[in-house]
MARLO-855502 format. One record per atom (N, C-alpha, C): x, y, z. Coordinates in pm, whole numbers, plus 50000, padded with zeros to 5 digits. Layout:
BEGIN
XYZ...
***
This chain:
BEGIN
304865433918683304525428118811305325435118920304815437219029305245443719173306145436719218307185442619273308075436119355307715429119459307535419319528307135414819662306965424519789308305432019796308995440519897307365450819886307085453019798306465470019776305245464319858304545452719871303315449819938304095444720062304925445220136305195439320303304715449820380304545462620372304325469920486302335466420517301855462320426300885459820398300185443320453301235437320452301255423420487301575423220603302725426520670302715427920823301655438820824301265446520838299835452420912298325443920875298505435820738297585427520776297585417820879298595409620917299565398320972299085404321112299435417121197299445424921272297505428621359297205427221260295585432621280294855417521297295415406821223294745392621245294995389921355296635392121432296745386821527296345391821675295895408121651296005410021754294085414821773293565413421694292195417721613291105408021719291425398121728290385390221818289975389621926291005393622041290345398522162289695414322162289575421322062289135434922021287415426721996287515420821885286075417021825285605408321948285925398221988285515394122113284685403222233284665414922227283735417422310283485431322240283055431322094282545440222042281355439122009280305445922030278505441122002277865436722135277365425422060276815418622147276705403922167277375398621998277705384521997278365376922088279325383422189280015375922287279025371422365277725376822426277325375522530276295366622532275575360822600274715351822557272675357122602271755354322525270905357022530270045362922646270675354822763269865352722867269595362022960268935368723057269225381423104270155377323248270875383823308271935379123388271815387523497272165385923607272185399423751273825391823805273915403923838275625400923902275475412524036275915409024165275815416124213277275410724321277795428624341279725425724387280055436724473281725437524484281875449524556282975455724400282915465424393283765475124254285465473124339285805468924232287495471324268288155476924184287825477224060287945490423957287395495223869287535511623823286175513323740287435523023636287415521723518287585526223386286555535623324286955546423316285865558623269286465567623148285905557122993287095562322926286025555922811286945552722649286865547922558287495538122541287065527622463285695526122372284325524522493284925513622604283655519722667283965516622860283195523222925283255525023046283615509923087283875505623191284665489623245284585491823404284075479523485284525479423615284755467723613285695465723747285875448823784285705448423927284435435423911283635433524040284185422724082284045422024218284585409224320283105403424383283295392024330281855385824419282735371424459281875357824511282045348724522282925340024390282745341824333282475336624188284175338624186284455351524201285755352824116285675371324092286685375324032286865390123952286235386023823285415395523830284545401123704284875410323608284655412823479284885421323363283965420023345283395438123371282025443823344282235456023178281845451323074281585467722976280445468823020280235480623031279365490623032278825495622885278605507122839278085510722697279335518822656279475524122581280465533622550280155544022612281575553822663281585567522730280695576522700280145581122603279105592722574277545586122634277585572222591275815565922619275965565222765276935562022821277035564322990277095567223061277845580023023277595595523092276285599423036275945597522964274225605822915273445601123036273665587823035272995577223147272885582523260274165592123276274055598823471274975586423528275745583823435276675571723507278645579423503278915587223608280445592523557280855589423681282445594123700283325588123748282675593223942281805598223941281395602324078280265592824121280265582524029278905572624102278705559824165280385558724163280545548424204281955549024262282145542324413283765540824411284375528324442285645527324405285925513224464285485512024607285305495624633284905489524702283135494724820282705500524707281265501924715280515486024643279485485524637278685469524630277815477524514277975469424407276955473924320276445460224235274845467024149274495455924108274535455923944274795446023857274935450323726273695439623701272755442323622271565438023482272355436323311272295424423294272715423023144272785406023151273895410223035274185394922970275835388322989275945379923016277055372723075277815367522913279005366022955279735362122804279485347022811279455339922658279195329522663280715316922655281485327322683282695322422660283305317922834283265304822875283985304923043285225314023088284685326123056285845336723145284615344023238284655352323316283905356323414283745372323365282905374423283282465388023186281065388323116280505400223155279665403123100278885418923049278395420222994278155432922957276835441322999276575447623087275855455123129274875467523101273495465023045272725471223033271775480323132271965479723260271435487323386272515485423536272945495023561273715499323682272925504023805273195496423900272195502224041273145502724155273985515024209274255517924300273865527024404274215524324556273435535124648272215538724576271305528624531269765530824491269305532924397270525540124355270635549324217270535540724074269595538723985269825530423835270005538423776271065534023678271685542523567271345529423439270645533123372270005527323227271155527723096272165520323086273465528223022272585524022857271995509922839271355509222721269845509622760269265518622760267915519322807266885510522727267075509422607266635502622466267115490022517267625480022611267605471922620267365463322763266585470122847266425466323004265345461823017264485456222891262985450422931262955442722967263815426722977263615416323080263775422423216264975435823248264595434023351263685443423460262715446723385261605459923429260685448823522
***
């Protein structure tokens, strides 16, 4: 039988990954968000152009917003990069709102200065 000791590095990184693992899965997919199709429309106060996936945070009435976007490669494909938007420009986001009472949602069509950027194109038919 194994010493105890020889499985701890193993146990704290399990211990480690439980605890810190849930706000990761929390807005991984699409399970956070809820069915319904959603419009949010704000002014950008910051935009994240990176991995796992693109992020802005919008100011409307409501409160500051946490927007994902799709991941960096599907969003730049989209015609969506760090030149399309700047802070405190007004933009409109299409998607689904989290179903959780924090003020977040995840965004399937981007429309600034006129411009739509389709980040999940495979998913914008409610709002065509």
């Amino acid at each position: 039988m194994r010493n105890l000791r020889s499985y701890r590095p193993a146990i704290i990184a399990g211990a480690l990954l439980a605890a810190g693992g849930g706000s990761v899965a929390a807005h991984h997919g699409w399970a956070w968000t809820s069915p319904e199709p959603f419009t949010l429309t704000g002014t950008v106060t910051e935009i994240y152009i990176g991995n796992p996936h693109v992020t802005l945070e919008v100011q409307t009435e409501e409160g500051l917003w946490h927007v994902d976007l799709a991941p960096l490669i599907r969003t730049t494909e989209a015609g969506f990069t760090q030149n399309s938007v700047s802070v405190g420009e007004s933009v409109t986001l299409y998607g689904h709102r989290s179903t959780m009472p924090e003020l977040a949602m995840k965004a399937v069509r981007v429309v600034v200065n006129g411009i739509t950027y389709d980040v999940y194109a495979d998913r914008t038919a409610p709002f065509d």
